[in-house]
N, C-alpha and C positions, 0 to 999 in steps of 0.2 A: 521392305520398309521396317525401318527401328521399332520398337513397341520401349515404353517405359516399364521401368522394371518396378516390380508387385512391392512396396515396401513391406504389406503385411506378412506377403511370401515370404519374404528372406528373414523375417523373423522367426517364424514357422523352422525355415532351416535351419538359423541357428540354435534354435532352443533342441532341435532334433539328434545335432551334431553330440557324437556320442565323447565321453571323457577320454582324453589322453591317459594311457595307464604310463606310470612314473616308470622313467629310462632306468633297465638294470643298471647296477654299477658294480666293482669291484667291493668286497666287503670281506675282510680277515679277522675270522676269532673265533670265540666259543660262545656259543648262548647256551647254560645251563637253564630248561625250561621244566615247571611244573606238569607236568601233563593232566590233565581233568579226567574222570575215569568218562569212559564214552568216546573220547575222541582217538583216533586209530594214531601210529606215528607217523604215518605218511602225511595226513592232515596238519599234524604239529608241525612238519619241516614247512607242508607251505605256509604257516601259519607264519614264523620266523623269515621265513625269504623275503613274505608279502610285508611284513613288517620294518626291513631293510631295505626292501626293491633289490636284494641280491642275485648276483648270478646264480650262483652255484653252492649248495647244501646238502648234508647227509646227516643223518643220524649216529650214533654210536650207540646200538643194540635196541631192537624192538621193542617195546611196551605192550603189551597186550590192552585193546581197546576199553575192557573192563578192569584193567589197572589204573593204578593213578602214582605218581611221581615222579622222582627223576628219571629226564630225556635228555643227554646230550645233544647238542646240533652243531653241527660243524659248519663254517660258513668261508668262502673260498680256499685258501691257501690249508687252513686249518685240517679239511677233509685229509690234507697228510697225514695228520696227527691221530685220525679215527683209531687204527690197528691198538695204538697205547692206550684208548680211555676201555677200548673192548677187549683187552687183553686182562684189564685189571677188577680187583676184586668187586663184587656188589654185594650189599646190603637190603634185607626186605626186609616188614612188618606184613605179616598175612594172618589171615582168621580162617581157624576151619570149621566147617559143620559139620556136623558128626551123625553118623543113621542115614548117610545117604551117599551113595555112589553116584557120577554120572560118566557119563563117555570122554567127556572132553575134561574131567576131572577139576572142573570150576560152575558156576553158577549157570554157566551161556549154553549146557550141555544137555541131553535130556537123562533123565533116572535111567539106571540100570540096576541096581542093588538097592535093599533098603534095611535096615536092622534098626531093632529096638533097644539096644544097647548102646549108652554113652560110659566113655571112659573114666572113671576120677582120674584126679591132677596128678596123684603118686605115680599109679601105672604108667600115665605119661612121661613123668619124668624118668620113672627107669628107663624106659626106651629107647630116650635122646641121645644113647652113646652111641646105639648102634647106625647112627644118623650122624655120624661125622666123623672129619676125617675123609681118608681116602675111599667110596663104598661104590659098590654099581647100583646103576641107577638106568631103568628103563624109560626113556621120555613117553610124555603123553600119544596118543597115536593123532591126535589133532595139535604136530607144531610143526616149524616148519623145514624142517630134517627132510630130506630128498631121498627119495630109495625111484632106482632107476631113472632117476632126470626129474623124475616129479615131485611136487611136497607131498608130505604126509600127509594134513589139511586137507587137499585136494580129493588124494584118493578116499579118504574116509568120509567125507563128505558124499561122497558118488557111492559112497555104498561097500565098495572094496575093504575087504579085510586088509588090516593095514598089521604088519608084523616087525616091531622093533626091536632089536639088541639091545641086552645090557650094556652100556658102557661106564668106564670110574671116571667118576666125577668129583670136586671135592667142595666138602663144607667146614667150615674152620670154626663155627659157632651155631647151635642151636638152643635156643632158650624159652622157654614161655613168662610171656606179658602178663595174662592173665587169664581165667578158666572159671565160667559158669556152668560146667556140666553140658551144656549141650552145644556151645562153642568154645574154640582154645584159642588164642590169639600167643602167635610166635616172633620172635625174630629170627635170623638167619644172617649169617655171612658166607659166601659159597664164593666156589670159582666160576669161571668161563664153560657155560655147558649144561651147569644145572637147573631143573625143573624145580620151581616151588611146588607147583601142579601134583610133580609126582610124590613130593617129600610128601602132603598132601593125603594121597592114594598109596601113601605105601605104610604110612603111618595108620592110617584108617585098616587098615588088612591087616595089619599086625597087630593091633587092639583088639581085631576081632572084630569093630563097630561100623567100619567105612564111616570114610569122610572125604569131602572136597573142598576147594579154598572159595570162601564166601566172599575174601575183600584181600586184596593182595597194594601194598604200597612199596615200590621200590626209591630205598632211602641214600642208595650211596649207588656210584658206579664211577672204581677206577679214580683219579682224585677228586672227581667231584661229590657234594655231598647234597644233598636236600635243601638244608636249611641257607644254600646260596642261590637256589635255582629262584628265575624268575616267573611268573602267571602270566598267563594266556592275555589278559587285563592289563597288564601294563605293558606286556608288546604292542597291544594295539590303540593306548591311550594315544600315544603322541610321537613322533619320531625323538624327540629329543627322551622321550622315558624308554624307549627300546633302547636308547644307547648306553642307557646306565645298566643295561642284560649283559653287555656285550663283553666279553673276557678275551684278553690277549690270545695268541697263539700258542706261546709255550704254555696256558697253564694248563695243559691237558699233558706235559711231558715234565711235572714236578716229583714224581716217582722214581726217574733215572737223572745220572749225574749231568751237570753241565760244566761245560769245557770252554773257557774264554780264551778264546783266540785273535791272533794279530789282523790286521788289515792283508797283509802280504797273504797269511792262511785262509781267510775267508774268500779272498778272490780266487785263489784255487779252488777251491770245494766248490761257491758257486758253478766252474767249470766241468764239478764232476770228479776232481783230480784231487789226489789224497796229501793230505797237509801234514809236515812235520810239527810234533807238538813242541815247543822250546820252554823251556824254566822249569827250577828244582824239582816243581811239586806237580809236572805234569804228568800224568797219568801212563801208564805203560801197556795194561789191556784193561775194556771194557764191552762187555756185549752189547750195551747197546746204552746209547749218550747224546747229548744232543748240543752240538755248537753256537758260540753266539761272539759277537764283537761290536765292541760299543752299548750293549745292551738289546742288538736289533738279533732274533733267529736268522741261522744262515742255514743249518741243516743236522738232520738226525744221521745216528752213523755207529759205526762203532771205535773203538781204536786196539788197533793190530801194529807191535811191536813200534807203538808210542808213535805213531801217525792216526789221523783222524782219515776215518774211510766213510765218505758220504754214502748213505742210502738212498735218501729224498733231500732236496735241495729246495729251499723259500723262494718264493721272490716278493719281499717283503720294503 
């Protein structure tokens, strides 16, 4: 026998019935994002994906959770592009404290050293030569440099003496902001590799006073710059304000040349298969360049003996 169905029941169920999360979709570009200090970068990517409903996201070089600034995020097709924003130079503002060493040579870390000695501003600035340019440079034993398959991180954290090489690393600018005696506050321009951390602990050791970085803001990385990047708050205002975050594809490959190519050459390349370049002014070698026809990316590459040799290929 039939029963009448519970109208209030089916209310009950549908108020219960949980929200559709929004269909990923395809999403190509760059979001240049502010990072908040506190928030990790893995958090920042999903913060950007959840903000597009995107498939697929990457960063371009880690933030340290008690940093704050520039975070590139790479969002589909773009992740090709990652290698160029990571390869290219960054920019910090960091403050150090002075009379205090710790393990992880930033704030998050516990004391190890302590001295009563802070530096004047002269002394500092004599130093600053020896801090740029091409110099070895020990990383922190808490980053995330691999010895035997593991992070650094990891094992110092477990207790393990953690033992890292010099390596050269380079900084093309060091300068001081400004200096109250018991903190400095710097800039920096460095290459791919460098520790603020250590510039930091290496600076403090050679003063004589030790020091750690109290506030670290990374302001450039590769061609993006700070003052483009967008806040966490406007990702997640609106869909139509996350999309005024959103940067083309190529602009993460405005550092190397581009190559306009015919219909006939871009259908090659898409294929894989290397394109003769045609007209006066076209290029004969390039280590590394990036094609396009009609305005649309077709692909990164180099050009060997005035053909365009794809690397990675769009699908744009």
């Amino acid at each position: 026998m039939m029963t009448a169905e519970n109208p209030s029941q089916t209310v009950r169920d549908q108020d219960a019935a949980p929200t559709p999360r929004p269909k990923k979709r395809d999403v190509h570009g760059w979001v240049v994002l502010d990072k908040p200090i506190g928030m990790t970068s893995t958090h920042a990517v999903s913060v950007v994906k959840r903000a597009f409903s995107a498939k697929k996201a990457g960063h371009a070089g880690t933030l340290d959770p008690l940093a704050s600034g520039l975070l590139p995020i790479a969002l589909g097709e773009a992740t090709k592009t990652v290698p160029f924003v990571m390869d290219g130079r960054k920019a910090y503002q960091f403050t150090v404290a002075w009379g205090t060493q710790t393990d992880t040579d930033d704030t998050e870390g516990r004391v190890i050293a302590t001295s009563d000695k802070h530096p004047d501003e002269a002394a500092i600035s004599a130093l600053l030569p020896r801090f740029t340019g091409t110099i070895l440079q020990t990383p922190p034993k808490f980053s995330a440099i691999k010895i035997a398959g593991e992070r650094a991180y990891d094992l110092a954290r477990d207790g393990e003496e953690v033992a890292l090489e010099a390596r050269p690393v380079e900084i093309d600018a060091l300068s001081i902001v400004s200096h109250d005696g018991a903190t400095t506050t710097f800039e920096a321009e460095c290459g791919k590799g460098t520790y603020v951390r250590a510039i930091a602990r290496d600076l403090g050791l050679a003063l004589g006073c030790l020091g750690h970085v109290a506030h670290l803001r990374r302001t450039r990385v590769g061609p993006f710059a700070v003052a483009e990047a967008a806040s966490v708050e406007t990702l997640r205002e609106s869909p139509e304000s996350a999309l005024t975050a959103l940067q083309p594809v190529k602009a993460a490959l405005t550092l190397i040349p581009e190559v306009v190519i015919h219909r006939d050459a871009a259908n090659r390349l898409k294929r894989g298969q290397s394109a003769l370049l045609r007209g006066a002014g076209a290029p004969i070698e390039l280590a590394a360049a990036y094609a396009t026809c009609a305005g649309t990316l077709i692909a990164t590459g180099s050009v060997e003996n005035g053909e365009f040799v794809p690397h990675r290929v769009f699908n744009l």
